[in-house]
N, C-alpha and C positions, 0 to 999 in steps of 0.2 A: 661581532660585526655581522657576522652570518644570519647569527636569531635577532638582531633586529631589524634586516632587510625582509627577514621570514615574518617576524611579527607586522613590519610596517605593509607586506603583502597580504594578510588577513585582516590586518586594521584597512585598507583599501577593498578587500572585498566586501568587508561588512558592509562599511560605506553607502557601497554600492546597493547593495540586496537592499537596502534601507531606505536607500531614495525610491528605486524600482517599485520596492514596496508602495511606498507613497504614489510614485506614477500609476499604479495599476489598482491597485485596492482600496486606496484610497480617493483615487474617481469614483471608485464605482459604490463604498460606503459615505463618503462625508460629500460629496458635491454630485451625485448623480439628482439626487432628491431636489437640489435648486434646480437645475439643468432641466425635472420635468416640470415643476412649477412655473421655468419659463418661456418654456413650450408652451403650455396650456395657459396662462393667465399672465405674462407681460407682452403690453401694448407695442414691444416693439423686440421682438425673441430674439432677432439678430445681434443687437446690441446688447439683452442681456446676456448672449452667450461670450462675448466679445467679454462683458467684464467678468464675466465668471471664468471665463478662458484666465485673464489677467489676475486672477487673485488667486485659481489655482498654484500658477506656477510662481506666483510670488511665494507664496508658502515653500513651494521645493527649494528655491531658491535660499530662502531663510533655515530650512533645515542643513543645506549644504552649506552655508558658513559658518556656521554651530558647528556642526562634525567635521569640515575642514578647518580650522583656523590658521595655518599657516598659507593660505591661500586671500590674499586681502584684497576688496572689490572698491574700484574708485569711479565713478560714473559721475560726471563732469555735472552739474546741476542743471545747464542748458538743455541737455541732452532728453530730459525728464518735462524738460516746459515744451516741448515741439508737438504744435500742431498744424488738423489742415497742412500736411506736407506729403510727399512721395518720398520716403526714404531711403535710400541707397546707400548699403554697407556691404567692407569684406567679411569674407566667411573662413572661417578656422575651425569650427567645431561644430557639433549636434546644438553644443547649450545657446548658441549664437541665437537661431530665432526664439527660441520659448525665453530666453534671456531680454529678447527686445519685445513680447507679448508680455512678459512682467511688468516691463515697463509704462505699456500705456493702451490703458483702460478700453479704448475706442479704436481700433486695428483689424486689417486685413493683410493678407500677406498672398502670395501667389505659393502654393502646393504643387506636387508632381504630383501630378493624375492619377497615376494608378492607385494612390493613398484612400480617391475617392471611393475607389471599389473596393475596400475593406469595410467589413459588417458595421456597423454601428460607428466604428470611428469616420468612415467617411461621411455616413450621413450628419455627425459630429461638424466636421469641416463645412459642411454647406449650410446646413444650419445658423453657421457664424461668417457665416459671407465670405470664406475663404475662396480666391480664382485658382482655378485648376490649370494648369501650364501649359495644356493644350487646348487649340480649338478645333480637334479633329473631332469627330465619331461622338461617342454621346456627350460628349463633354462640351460640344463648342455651344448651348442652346445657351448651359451655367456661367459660361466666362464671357458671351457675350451680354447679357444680363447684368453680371456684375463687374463690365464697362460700365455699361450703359449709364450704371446709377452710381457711378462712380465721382464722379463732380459733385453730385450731391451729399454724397457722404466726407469728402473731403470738406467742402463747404463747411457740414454743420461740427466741423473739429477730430473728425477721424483722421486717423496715418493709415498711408498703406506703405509698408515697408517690405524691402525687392533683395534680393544678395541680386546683383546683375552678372557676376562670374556665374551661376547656376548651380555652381558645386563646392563642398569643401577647399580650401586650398593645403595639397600636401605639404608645401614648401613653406607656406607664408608668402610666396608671393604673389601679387596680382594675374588672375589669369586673364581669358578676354574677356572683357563686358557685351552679353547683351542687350539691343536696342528694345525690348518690351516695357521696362520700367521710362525709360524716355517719352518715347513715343506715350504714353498714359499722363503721364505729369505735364507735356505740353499740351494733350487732348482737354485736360481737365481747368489748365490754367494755373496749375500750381508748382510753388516755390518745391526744388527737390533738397535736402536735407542729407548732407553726407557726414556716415559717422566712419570712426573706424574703430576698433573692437582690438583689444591685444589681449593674448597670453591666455584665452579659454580652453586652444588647443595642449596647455600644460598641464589643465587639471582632467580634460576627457580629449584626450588622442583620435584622430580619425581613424578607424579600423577597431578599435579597443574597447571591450566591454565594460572595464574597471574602470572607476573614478583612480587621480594618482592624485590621494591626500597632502603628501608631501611639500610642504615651500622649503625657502620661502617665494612665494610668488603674486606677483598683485596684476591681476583682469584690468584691464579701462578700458571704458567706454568713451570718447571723445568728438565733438560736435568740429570735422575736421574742416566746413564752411558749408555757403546754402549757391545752390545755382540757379538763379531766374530763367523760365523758361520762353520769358516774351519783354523784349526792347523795341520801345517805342512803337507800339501799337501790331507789332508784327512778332509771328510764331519763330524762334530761333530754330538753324537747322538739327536736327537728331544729332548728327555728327559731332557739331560743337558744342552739343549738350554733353556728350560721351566724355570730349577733348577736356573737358572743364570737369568733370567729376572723375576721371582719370588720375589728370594731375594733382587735382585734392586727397584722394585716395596715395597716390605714391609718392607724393611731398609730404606725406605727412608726418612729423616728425616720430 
């Protein structure tokens, strides 16, 4: 019993170093190369960064249920057709966003700021029209900008998808919602999209370096309803935007 909690702790570490690997070194030899081609020669860089962003981390994704398989991923089909929406989900783990940037090709998502002032990966982030989470200091020029042009990227079939708690949840349960992803989805005129996300925090722990290989356990992704931001010709209040993606969120089964 002993040596196979010891083994299944190195068979997790490996895991790990493996993806990492792939996160780190594998940016920088097998997708940096598109990433400058689409800098320099696609008509529209934002977006090609947007799908190279999405095809990166699908690969991660694909190597992690390879080396995990007692770990089984169910992602509801709807969930995969959503566009033109503001998205709003709970949050349980790191894999939650890069998990919903696998998902779909054309996205934006709002960052912590500070992220942006790291070498090369922040300019990474803006590059790809990610919105920085403040509008203080050098930051407000980028996030108000990419408002700005925000209806128009929804428009032409992007998501921008929000965690509105702001933070991991330790517990699993709903913390408070922030009003910034509201307030955007009604500015924009678009339908908001709530998902909810299970059981990511079993396979990478908040706090914890290690993948935990281990099932049996199964992820889902589920399309838990959609909340219109405008009745009958008039802006619905923030509040009962909240009230309504709340209860979708904590109803849900």
């Amino acid at each position: 019993m002993a040596f196979g909690k010891y083994a299944r702790r190195v068979y997790d570490t490996a895991v790990t170093l493996l993806v990492w690997t792939y996160y780190t070194f594998g940016f920088v030899v097998l997708f940096a190369p598109f990433y400058l081609a689409a800098y320099l020669l696609a008509k529209d860089p934002e977006a090609s960064f947007q799908r190279l962003n999405s095809r990166f981390y699908g690969i991660m994704f694909r190597i992690i249920r390879i080396l995990a398989p007692g770990h089984r991923w169910r992602i509801a089909p709807e969930v995969s057709r959503i566009r033109s929406s503001v998205i709003v989900c709970n949050h349980l783990s790191y894999l939650d966003p890069i998990l919903l940037i696998s998902l779909y090709p054309l996205h934006k998502t709002i960052v912590k700021s500070r992220l942006f002032s790291i070498p090369v990966f922040g300019r990474m982030l803006t590059l790809a029209g990610y919105v920085p989470s403040s509008a203080r200091g050098k930051f407000a020029d980028a996030m108000i900008r990419q408002i700005e042009s925000m209806e128009g990227f929804l428009a032409a079939g992007g998501n921008l998808f929000i965690f509105p708690e702001g933070t991991r949840s330790r517990t699993g349960r709903m913390g408070a919602l922030n009003p910034g992803a509201f307030k955007i989805a009604r500015r924009c005129h678009a339908a908001i999209k709530v998902l909810v996300i299970r059981n990511t925090d079993r396979m990478f722990k908040p706090g914890r370096f290690v993948f935990s290989t281990a099932g049996p356990n199964t992820i889902t992704v589920d399309l838990a309803g959609s909340v219109e931001t405008h009745e009958k010709g008039r802006s619905l209040p923030v509040s009962e935007l909240m009230e309504s993606v709340s209860a979708l969120l904590k109803g849900y089964p």
